[in-house]
C-alpha positions in Angstrom: 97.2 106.6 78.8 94.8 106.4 82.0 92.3 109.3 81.6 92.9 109.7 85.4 95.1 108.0 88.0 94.0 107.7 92.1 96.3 107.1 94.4 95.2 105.7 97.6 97.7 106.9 100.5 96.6 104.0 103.0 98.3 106.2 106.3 102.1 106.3 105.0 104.5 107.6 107.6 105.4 110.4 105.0 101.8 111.4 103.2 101.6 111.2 99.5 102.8 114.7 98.3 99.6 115.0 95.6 101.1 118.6 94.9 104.4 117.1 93.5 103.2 114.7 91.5 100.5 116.9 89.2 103.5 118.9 88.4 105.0 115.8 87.1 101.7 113.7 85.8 99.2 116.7 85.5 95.8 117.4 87.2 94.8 113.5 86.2 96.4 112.6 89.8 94.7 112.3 92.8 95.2 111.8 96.0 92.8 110.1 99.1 94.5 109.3 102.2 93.5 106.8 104.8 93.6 108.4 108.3 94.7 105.0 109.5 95.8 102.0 107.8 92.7 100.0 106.5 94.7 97.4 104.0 94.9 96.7 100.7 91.3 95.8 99.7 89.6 98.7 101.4 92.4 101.3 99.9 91.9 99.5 96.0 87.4 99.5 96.7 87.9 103.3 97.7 89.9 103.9 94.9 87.3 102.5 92.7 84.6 104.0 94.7 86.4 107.2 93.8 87.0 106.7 90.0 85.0 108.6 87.5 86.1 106.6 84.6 84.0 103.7 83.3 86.9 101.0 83.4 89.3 100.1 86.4 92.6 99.0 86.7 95.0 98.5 89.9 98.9 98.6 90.3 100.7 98.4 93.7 103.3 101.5 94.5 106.2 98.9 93.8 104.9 97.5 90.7 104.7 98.3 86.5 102.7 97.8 84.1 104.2 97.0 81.0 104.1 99.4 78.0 100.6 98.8 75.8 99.2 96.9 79.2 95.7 99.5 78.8 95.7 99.5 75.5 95.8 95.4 75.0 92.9 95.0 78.0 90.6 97.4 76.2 91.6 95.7 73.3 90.3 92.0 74.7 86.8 93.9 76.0 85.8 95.2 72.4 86.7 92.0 71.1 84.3 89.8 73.7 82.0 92.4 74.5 79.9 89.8 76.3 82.8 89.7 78.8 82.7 91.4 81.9 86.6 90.8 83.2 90.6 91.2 81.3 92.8 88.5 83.7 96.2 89.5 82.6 99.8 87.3 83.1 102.5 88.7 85.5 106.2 88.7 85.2 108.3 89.4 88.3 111.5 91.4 88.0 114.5 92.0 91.2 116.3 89.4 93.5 113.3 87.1 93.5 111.9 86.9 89.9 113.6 83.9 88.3 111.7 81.6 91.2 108.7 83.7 90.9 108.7 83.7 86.5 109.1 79.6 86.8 106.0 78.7 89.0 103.4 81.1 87.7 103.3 80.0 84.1 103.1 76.6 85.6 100.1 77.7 87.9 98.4 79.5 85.1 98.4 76.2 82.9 97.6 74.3 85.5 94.1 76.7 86.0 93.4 76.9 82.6 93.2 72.7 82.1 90.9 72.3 85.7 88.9 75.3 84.4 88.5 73.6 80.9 89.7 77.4 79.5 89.3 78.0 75.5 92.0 79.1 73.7 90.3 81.6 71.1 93.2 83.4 69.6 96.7 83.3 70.2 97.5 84.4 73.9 93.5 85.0 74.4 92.4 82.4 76.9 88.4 82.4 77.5 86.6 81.0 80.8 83.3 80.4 82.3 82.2 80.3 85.5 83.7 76.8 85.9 86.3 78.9 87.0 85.7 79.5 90.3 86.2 75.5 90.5 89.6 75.9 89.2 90.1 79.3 91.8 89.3 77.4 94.7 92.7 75.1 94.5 94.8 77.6 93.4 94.8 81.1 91.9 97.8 82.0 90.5 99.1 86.0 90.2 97.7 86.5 86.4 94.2 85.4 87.7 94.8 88.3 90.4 95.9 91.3 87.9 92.3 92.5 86.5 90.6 95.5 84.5 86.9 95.7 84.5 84.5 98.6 84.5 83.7 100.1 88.1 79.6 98.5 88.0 81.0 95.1 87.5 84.1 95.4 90.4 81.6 97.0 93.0 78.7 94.1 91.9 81.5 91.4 92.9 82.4 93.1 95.8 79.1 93.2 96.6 78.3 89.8 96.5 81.7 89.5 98.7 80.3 91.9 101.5 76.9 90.0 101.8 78.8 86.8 102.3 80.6 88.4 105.2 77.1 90.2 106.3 76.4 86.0 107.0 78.6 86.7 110.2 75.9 88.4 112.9 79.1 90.3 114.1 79.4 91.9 110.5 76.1 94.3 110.5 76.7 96.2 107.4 78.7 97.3 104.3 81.2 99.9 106.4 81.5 96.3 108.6 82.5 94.1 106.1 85.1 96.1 104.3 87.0 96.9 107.4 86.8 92.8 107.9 89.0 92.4 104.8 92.3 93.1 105.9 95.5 90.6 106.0 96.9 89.0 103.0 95.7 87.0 100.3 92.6 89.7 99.6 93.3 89.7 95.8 93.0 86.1 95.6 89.6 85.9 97.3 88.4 89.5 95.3 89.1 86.6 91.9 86.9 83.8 93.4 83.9 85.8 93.8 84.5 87.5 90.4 84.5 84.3 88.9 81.5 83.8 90.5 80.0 86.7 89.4 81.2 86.9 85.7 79.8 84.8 83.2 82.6 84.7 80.8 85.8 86.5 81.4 89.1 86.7 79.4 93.0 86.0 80.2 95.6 87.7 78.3 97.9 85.4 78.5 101.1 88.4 77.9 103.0 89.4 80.9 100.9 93.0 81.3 101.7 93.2 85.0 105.5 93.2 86.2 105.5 92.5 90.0 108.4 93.2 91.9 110.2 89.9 93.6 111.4 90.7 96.5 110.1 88.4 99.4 107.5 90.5 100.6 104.4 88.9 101.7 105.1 85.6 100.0 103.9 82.0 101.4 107.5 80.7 101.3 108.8 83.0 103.9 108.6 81.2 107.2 106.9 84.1 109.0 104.2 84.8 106.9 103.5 81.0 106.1 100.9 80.3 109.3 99.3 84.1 108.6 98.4 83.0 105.1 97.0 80.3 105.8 94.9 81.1 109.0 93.9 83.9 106.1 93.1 81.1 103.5 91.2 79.5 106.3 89.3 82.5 107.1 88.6 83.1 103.4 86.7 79.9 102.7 85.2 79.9 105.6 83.4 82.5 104.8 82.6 80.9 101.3 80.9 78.1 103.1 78.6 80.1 105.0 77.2 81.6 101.8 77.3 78.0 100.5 74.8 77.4 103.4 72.8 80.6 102.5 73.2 82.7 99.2 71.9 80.8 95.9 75.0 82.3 93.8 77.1 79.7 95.8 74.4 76.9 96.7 75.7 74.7 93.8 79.2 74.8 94.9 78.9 73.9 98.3 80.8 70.4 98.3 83.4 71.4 96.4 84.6 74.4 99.0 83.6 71.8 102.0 86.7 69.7 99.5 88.6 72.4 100.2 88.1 73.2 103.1 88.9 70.4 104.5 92.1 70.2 102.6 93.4 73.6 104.1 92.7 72.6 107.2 94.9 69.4 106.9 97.3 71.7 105.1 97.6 74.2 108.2 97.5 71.2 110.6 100.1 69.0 109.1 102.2 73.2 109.2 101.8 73.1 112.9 102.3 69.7 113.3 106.1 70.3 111.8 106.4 72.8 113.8 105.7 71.0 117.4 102.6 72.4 117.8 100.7 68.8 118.6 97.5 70.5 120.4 97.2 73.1 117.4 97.5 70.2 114.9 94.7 68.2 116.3 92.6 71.3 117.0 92.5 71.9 113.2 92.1 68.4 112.1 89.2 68.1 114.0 87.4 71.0 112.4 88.8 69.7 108.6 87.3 66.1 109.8 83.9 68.3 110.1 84.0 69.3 106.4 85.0 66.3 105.0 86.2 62.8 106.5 89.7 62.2 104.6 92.2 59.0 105.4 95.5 61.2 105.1 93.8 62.8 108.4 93.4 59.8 109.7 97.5 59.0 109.4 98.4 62.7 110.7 96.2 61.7 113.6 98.3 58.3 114.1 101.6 60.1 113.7 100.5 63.0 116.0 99.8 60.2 118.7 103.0 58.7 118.3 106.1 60.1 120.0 108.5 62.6 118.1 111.3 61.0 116.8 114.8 62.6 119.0 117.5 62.9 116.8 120.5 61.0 118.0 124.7 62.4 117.6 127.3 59.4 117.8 
């Protein structure tokens, strides 16, 4: 059991009732309620911020953790003391979940082979910082799901907030975590833990069950271009402290990789869509990363006029 439980109310329409549920879960609940909706990594850093205990764990309103999940992270810490992070594997349950419960495990492997990962007991996968390699292509839901102690999530976040600091319109701390808002924020909170964290373990058990429901996913239409204008944003800002901070000089080239990549990625998006001038826009700043031929043949087929479908 959680020696204490915070729930961060991030401006509901109907506040949190903090009375009600201590009279179900006892005094271990509280309650901190944003005054206005600051997103989902400012409400899980103030909830941290908050915490008294010495090790951290998060779950969204609509999600579970399965029975033991606690117990089993704890578990993994006293066994590689040396580690600083528990990565733990989702499952998805509701309309969604048999899509969702076929692609991550696929995802997950796929991570652990580019990250060169060490299989040290059954279902214990180990990982260095040759991580954040692997991160950068993809970073799959049980890479997103973590448990650490609250010094080691505020020093990642730390290192996250003096990357955006690089930005002269981002001043300070109270700046930078107002920045993060949009989608995708768990994703980028793994990268710079993996930079961060010298070793770090994945339970490879489904400790997290996410609910499947369409919400916020890449594959629905409408929040396809606002992921990746987010994805865009998020190395971005990895680049500059590339350019700058000595924790990511050595891995400049391969975010200016991928960089590029997500720019051809949003390009060839708008390019399907219609959207020629956008397409080219974003090619050309991908082409300032890295030079790549497949951009080269978007740019052909972008000068070339659009097929019109013809009914006999």
């Amino acid at each position: 059991m959680p020696s204490e439980i915070i729930v961060v109310d991030d401006a509901s329409a109907v506040p949190v009732d903090c009375v009600r549920l201590q009279g179900r879960f006892g005094e271990k609940v509280r309650v901190i309620r944003n005054q206005e909706s600051r997103g989902l990594a400012y409400s899980r850093n103030l909830g941290v911020e908050n915490a008294s205990a010495e090790h951290v764990i998060h779950l969204d309103d609509d999600d579970l953790l399965a029975t033991g999940a606690i117990a089993q992270c704890l578990a993994a810490l006293r066994e590689f003391p040396d580690a600083e992070l528990v990565m733990f594997a989702v499952e998805g349950f509701g309309p969604n979940a048999e899509y969702f419960n076929r692609v991550q495990p696929e995802g997950v492997e796929r991570v652990k082979k580019l990250a060169e990962g060490v299989e040290a007991s059954p279902g214990i996968w180990l990982f260095d910082q040759k991580l954040f390699g692997a991160l950068l292509r993809l970073v799959p839901s049980a890479f997103q799901r973590v448990m650490t102690s609250k010094r080691n999530w505020l020093n990642v976040s730390e290192l996250r907030w003096r990357v955006y600091r690089l930005n002269p319109t981002i001043p300070d701390d109270a700046t930078a975590k107002l920045a993060l808002g949009g989608p995708l924020r768990d994703s980028e909170w793994a990268r710079y833990a993996a930079l961060v964290c010298k070793k770090i373990v994945l339970v490879d058990r489904p400790l997290y069950l996410a609910r499947c429901a369409g919400q916020g996913y890449s594959s629905v239409p409408s929040n396809r271009l606002a992921h990746m204008r987010q994805g865009l944003d998020i190395l971005r800002h990895l680049m500059r402290g590339a350019e700058s901070l000595p924790e990511l000089g050595k891995w400049k080239a391969p975010i200016s990789n991928h960089l590029s990549d997500a720019y051809f990625d949003a390009a060839y998006q708008h390019y399907q869509l219609g959207h020629r001038f956008d397409a080219l826009r974003l090619l050309r700043e991908g082409m300032s990363y890295r030079f790549k031929l497949k951009q080269l043949r978007l740019v052909i087929r972008l000068a070339l006029p659009r097929r019109k479908s013809v009914v006999g």
